[in-house]
N, C-alpha and C positions, 0 to 999 in steps of 0.2 A: 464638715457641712459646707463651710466658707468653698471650701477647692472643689467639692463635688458641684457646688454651684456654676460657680467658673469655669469647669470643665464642659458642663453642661449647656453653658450658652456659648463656648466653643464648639461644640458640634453643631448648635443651631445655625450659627454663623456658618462655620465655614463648611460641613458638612451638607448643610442645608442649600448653600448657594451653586454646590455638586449635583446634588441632587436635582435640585432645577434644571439649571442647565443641560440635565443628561432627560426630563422631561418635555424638554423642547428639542433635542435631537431625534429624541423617541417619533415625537410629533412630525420631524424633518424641520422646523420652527416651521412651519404653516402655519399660522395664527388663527387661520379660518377652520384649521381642523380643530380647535378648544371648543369653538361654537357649536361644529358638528362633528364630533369624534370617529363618525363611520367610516368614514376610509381609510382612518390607522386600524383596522383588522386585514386589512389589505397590505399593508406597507413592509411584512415580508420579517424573518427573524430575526436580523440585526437588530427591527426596531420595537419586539417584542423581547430582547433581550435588555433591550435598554430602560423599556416601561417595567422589567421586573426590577431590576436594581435602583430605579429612579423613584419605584414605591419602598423599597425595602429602604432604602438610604434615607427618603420621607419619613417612615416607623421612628427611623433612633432618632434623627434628625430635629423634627420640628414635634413630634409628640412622645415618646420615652422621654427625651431627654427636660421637655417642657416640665414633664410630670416630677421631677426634682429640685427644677426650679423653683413651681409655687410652692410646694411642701418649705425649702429655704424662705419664703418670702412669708407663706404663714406663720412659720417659724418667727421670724422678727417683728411679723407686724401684728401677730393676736390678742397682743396686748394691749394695743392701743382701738381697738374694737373686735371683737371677738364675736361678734354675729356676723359682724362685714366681714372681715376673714374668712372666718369658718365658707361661707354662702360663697364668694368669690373663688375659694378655691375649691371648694365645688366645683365650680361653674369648668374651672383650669382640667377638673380630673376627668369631667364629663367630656369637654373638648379631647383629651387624651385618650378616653377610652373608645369615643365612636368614631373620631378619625384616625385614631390609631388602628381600630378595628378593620375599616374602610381600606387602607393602606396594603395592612396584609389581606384583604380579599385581591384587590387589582394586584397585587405582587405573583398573586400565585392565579388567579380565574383570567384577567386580561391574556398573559400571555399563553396558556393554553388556547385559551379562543383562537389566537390567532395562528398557532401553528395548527389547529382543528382546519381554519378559512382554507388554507392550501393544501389541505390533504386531498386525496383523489377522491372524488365522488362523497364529498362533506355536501352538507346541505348549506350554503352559502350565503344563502336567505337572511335562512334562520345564527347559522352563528352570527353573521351581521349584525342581527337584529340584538342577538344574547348582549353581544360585546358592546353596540350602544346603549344599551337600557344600562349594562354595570357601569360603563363609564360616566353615563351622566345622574346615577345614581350617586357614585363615589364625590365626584369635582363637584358639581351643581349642588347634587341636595345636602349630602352632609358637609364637604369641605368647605365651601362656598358660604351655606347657609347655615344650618342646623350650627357646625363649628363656629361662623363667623358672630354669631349672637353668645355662644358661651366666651367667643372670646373676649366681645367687648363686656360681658359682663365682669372677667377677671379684671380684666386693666381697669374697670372702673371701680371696684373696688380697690386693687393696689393703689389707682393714682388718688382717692378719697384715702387711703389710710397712709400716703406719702406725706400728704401734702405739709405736714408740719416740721422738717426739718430735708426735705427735696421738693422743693417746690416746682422747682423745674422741671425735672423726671417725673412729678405727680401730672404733669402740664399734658407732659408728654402722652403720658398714661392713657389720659383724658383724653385728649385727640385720637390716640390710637382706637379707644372703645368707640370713639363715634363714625369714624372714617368707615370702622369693619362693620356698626349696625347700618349705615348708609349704603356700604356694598351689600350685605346680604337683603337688602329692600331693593336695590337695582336687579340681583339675582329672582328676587319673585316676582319680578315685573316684566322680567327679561327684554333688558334693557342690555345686551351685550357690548355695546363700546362702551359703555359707562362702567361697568362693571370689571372689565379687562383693566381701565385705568385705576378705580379703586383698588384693584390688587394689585396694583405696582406701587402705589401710596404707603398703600400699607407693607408691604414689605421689605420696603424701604425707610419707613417709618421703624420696623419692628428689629431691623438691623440696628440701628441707631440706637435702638430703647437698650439691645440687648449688652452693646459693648459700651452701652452708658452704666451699667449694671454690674458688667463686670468691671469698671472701675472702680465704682464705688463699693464691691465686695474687696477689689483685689487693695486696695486706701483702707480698709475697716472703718470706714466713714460710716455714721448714722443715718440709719439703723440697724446695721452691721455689725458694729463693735460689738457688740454681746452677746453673736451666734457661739454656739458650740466650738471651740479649735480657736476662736480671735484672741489676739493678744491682748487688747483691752480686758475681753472679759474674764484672759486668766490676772491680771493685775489689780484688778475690782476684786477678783476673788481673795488676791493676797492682802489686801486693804482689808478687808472684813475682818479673816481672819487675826490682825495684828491688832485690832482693835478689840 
């Protein structure tokens, strides 16, 4: 459980920061296209080949692999509140299930759109039109939003059920859940430069959280020690038994 962990917030890490990057080549980086997504249905099949893989790489990336994570962190921490757990990592599966969802619609519906845009006698308009309704469906409403409140509701619950022996990481936690409900209240206000910077905070923030995490998995530091596979916990076990 301890490595699946670990493993798990190596892909977030390093797979995840592929996958961006290959999201902003999609885009050409134009920054002003995030705001209005319509003219990457234009931008030709390089760059719809790159928005298939930059969402499918998103899938494992930032939401399969999330979804093993809390399961690990519920795991360690239900005992120490077990309604805040149970409800936080909720909150973790919900985040996984509808941007995960999201993820594979644009993997596979964005990039037909855009090879539809260039066919002969497509209706132009109209797939235009298709391709920015999904896009600002997918980024806006659920990643942005809908996601950014389940997520602060996870970290607020991990960083409340940290907080007695990581105080630090719970700290963290804490900042994390409020920086993502602050962003997705810029996103319903639309409030675009505020918003573009909250999500560099937070992803930058959530890098941090994650290889702070896997250290304390990869140490079996508390509240670690006593996952499934830790050494501590087969040692505890052997103490019992001798007794």
């Amino acid at each position: 459980m301890r490595k699946a962990a670990i493993g798990s917030l190596l892909l977030t890490v390093g797979l995840g920061t592929v996958g961006g990057l290959m999201f902003l080549a999609a885009f050409q980086f134009r920054l002003e296209w995030f705001a209005d997504p319509a003219p990457l249905v234009a931008a030709g099949p390089t760059a719809a080949e790159l928005l298939r893989w930059a969402a499918i790489i998103d899938l494992f990336s930032y939401y399969l692999a999330t979804a093993v994570v809390a399961y690990v962190l519920w795991t360690a921490l239900r005992s120490r509140g077990p309604a805040l757990a149970d409800l936080s990592t909720l909150a973790a599966l919900g985040y996984v299930v509808a941007g995960g969802a999201s993820a594979a619609v644009l993997a596979m519906v964005g990039p037909m759109l855009m090879y539809e845009h260039v066919r002969a006698g497509a209706d132009q308009a109209g797939v235009a039109l298709a391709f920015g309704v999904l896009v600002e469906v997918v980024f806006r409403a659920i990643w942005q939003f809908l996601d950014g409140y389940l997520l602060a509701s996870w970290w607020l619950g991990v960083g409340l059920l940290l907080l007695v022996d990581q105080p630090r990481l719970a700290r963290l936690s804490l900042i994390l859940s409020a920086v993502v409900a602050i962003g997705g209240l810029f996103t319903a206000l639309d409030f675009d430069v505020a918003r573009y910077a909250a999500l560099v905070v937070v992803f930058a923030l959530w890098t941090t959280w994650s290889i702070w995490l896997i250290i304390l998995l990869w140490q079996r530091l508390p509240p670690f020690a006593l996952l499934p596979g830790g050494g501590t916990g087969r040692q505890s076990s052997r103490v019992r038994e001798d007794r």
